[in-house]
C-alpha positions in Angstrom: -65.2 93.9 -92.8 -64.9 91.8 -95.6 -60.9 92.1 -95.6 -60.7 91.3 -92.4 -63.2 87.8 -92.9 -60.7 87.1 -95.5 -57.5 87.7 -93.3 -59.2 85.7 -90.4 -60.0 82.9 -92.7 -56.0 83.1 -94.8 -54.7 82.7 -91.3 -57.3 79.8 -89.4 -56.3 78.0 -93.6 -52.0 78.5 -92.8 -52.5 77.4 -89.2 -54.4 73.9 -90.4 -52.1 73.5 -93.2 -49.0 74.1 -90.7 -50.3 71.7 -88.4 -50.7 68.7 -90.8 -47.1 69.1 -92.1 -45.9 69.0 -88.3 -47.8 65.6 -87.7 -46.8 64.8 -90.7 -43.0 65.3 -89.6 -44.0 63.6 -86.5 -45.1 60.4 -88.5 -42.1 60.4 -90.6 -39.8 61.1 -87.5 -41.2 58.5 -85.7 -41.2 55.8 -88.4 -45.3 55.8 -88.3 -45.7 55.2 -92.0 -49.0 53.4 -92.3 -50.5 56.8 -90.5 -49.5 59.4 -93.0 -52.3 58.6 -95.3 -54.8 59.8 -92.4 -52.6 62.8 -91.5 -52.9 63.8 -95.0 -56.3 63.2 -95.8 -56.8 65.7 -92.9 -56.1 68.3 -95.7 -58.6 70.0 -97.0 -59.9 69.3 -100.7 -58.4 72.3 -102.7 -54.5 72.1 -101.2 -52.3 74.7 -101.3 -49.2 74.1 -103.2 -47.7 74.1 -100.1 -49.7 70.5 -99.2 -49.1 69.2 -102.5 -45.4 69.4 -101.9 -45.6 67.6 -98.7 -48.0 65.1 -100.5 -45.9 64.2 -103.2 -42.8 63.9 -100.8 -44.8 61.6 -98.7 -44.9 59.6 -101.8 -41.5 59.9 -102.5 -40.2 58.7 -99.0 -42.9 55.5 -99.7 -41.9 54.5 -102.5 -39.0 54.6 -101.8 -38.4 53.8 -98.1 -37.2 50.3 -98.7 -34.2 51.4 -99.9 -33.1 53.9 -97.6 -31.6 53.2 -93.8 -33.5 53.2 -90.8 -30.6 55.1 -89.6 -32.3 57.8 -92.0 -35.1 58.3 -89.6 -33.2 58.1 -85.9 -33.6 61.3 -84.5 -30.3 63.5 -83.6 -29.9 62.4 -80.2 -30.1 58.9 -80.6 -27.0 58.8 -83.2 -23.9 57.0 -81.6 -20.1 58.6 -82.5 -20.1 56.3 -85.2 -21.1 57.7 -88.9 -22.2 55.4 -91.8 -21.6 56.5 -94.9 -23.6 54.9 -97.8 -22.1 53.3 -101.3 -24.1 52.7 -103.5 -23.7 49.5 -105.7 -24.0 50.5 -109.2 -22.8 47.3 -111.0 -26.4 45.8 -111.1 -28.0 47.2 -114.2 -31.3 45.2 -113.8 -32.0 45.5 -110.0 -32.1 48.6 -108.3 -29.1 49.8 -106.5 -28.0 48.8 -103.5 -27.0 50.6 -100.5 -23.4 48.8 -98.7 -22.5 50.5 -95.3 -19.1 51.5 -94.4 -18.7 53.0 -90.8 -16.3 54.9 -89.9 -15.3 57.3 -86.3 -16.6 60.6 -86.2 -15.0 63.1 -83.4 -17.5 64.5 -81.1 
């Protein structure tokens, strides 16, 4: 009885913890970046490792999202024949780099 309590409660912990990193995805996917604070403060207090990953890469996308394309974040089907490949400008010691855009055909 009390191995199965324990299974029952392993899986009800893996099913909330999947769910928060699939509306997570769904925030990040959707460009909804003032709601992944409430997404993740959905998790419970003593996260798995699993949650701190996702945590920390939330941070990581934040921190950083000013430098990255919206391109980054258009979903599959919305991405034309044309491919952008990003440069990045590394002349500017002071100032952090810079991202130029040079487009190019792809086949489809």
């Amino acid at each position: 009885a009390i191995v199965g309590a324990g299974v029952v409660w392993l899986v009800k912990r893996l099913q909330t913890e999947m769910a928060i990193a699939v509306e997570i995805a769904d925030k990040i996917g959707k460009r909804q970046w003032d709601q992944l604070d409430e997404v993740l403060a959905k998790a419970p207090c003593n996260k798995s490792t699993f949650l701190q990953s996702i945590e920390q890469i939330v941070g990581h996308l934040k921190v950083y999202r000013a430098y990255m394309p919206d391109e980054l974040f258009v979903p599959d089907r919305d991405i034309p024949g044309i491919r952008e490949e990003a440069v990045v400008d590394s002349n500017a010691e002071s100032r952090p780099p810079q991202v130029v855009r040079a487009s190019s055909r792809e086949a489809l």
